[in-house]
Backbone as numpy.savetxt, mean C-alpha at the origin, in Angstrom:
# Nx Ny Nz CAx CAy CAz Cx Cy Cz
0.70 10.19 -17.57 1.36 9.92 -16.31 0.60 8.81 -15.59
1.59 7.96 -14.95 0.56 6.73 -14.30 0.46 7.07 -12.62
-0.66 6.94 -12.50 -1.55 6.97 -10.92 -1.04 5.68 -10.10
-0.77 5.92 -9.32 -0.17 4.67 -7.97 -0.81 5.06 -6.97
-1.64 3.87 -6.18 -2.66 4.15 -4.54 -1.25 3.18 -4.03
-0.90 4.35 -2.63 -0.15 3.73 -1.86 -1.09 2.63 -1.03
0.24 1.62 -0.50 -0.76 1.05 0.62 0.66 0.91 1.41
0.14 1.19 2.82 1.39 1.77 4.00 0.29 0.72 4.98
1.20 -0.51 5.39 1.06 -1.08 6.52 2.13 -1.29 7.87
1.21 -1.81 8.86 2.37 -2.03 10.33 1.38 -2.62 11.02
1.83 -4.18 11.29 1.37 -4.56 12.47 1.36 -4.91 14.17
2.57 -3.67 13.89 2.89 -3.98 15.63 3.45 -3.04 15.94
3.98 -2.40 17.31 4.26 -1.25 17.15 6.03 -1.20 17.47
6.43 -2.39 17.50 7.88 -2.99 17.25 8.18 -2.78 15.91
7.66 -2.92 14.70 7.88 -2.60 13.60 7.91 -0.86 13.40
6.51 -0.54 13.44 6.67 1.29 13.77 8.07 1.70 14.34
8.92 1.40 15.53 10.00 1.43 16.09 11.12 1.56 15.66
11.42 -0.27 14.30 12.58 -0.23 13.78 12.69 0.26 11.85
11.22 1.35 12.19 11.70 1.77 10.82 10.52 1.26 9.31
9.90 0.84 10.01 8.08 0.61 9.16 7.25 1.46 9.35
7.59 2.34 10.21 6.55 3.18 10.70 5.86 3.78 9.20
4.22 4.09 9.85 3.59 4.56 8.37 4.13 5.71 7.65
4.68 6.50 8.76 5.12 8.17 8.21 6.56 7.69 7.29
7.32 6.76 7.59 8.19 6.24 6.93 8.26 5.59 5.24
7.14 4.62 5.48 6.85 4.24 4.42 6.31 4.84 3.54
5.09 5.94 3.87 4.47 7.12 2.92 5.59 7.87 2.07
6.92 8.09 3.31 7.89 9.39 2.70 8.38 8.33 2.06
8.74 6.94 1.89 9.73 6.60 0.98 9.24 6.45 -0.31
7.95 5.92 -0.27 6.54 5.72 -1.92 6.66 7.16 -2.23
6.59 8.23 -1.57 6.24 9.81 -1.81 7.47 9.57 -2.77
8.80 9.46 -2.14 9.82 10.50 -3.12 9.71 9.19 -4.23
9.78 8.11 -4.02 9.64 7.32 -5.81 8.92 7.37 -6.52
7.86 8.15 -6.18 6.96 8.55 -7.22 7.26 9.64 -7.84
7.96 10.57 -6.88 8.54 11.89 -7.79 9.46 11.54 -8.48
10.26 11.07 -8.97 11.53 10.71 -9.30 11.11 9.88 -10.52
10.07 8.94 -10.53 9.44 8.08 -11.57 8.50 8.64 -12.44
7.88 9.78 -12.05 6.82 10.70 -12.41 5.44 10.29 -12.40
5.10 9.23 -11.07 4.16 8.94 -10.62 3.42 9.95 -10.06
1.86 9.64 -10.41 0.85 10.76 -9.67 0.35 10.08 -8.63
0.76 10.17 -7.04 0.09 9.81 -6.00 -1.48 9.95 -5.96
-2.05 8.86 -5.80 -3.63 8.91 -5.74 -3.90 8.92 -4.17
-4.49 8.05 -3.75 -5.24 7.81 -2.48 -3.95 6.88 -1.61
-3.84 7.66 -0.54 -3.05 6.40 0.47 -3.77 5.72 1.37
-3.75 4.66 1.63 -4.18 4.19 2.23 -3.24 2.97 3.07
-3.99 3.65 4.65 -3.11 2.99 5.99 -3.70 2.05 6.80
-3.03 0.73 6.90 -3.38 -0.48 7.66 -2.72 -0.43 8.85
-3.05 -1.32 9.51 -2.53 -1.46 11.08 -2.90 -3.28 11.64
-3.13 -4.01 10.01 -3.41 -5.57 10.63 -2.39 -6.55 10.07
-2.63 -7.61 10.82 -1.81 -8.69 10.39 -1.55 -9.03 8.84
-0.35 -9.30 8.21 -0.26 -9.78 6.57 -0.50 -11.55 6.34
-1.29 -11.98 7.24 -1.06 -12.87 7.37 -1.95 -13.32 6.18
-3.59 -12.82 5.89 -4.56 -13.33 5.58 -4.77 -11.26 4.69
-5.79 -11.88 3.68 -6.11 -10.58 3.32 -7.45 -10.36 3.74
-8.05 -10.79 5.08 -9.10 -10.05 5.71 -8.57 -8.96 6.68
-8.55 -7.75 6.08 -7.67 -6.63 6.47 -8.41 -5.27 5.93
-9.31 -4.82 7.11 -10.75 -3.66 6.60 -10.13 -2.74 5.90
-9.01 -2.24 5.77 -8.20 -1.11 4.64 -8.01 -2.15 3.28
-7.23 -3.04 3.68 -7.19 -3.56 1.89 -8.46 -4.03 1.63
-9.02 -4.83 1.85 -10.73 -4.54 1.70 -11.26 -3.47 0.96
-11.17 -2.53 1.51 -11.63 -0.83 1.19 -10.98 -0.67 -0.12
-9.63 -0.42 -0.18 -9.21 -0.24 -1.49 -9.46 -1.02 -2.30
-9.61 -2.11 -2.19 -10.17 -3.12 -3.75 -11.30 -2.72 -3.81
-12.44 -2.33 -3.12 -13.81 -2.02 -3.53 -13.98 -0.37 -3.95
-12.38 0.26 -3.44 -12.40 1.14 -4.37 -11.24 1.79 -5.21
-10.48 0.50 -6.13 -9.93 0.43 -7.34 -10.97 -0.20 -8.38
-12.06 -1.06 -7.32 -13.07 -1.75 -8.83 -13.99 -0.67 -9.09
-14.61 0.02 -8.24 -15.22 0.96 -8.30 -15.18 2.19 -9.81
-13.78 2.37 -9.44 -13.15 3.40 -9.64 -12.10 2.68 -11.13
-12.37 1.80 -11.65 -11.13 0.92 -12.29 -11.13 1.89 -13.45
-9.92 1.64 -14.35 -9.01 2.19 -14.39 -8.52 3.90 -14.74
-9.17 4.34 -13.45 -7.91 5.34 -12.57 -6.90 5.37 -11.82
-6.41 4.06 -11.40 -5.04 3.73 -10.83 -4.68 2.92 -11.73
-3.33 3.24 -12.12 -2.12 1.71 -12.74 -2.15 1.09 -11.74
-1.38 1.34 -10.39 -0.51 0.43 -9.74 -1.12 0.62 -7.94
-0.46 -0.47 -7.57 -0.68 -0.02 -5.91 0.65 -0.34 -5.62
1.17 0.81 -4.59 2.81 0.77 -4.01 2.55 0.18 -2.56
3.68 -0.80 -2.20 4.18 -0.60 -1.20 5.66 -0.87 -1.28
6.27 -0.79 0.12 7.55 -0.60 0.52 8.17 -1.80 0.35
7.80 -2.97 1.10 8.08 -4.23 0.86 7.39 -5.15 0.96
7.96 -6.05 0.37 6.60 -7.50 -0.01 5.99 -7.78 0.99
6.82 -8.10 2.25 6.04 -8.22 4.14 5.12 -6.94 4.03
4.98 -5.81 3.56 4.21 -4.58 3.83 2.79 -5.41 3.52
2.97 -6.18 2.24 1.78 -6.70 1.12 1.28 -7.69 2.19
2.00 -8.64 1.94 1.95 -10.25 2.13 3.14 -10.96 3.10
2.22 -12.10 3.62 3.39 -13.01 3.71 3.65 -14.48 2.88
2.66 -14.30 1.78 2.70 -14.93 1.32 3.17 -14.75 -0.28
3.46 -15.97 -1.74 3.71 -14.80 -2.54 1.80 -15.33 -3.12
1.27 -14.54 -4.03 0.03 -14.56 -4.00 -0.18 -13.64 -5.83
-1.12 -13.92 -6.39 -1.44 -13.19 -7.76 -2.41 -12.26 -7.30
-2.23 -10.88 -8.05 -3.63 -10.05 -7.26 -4.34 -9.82 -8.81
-5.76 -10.13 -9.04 -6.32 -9.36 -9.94 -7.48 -8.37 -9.50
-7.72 -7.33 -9.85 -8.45 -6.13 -9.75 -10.10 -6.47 -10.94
């Protein structure tokens, strides 16, 4: 079975409002992982700009997916704006 670390961001609380909210995004990664037969690992919740990836939660999780490498396949989010605003290659 493959391991997925959520990552649930929001940078404003206008977004929280129309439907980004974190409790939102957790429940929507939650049920696609059941359905896919993903094993939820670690979630992890931001609250900064996507502008730049100096962002102390994604930070955190890369120092602990390398840490920890490979016990997660994948990292989820909801939508690409959740990630980035840019498009960008990630290596681990």
């Amino acid at each position: 079975m493959k391991k997925a670390a959520l990552y649930v961001r929001v940078s404003t609380d206008e977004q929280a409002e129309k439907g980004y909210s974190q409790r939102n995004q957790e429940e929507v990664l939650r049920r696609y992982c059941e359905i896919k037969a993903i094993e939820v690992g670690k979630v992890y919740y931001e609250d900064h700009s996507a502008k730049t990836f100096n962002r102390p939660v994604w930070s955190k999780m890369l120092v602990d997916l390398r840490k920890h490498r490979g016990q997660t396949d994948l990292i989820l989010f909801t939508k690409w704006d959740r990630f980035s605003r840019n498009r960008v290659m990630l290596i681990i």
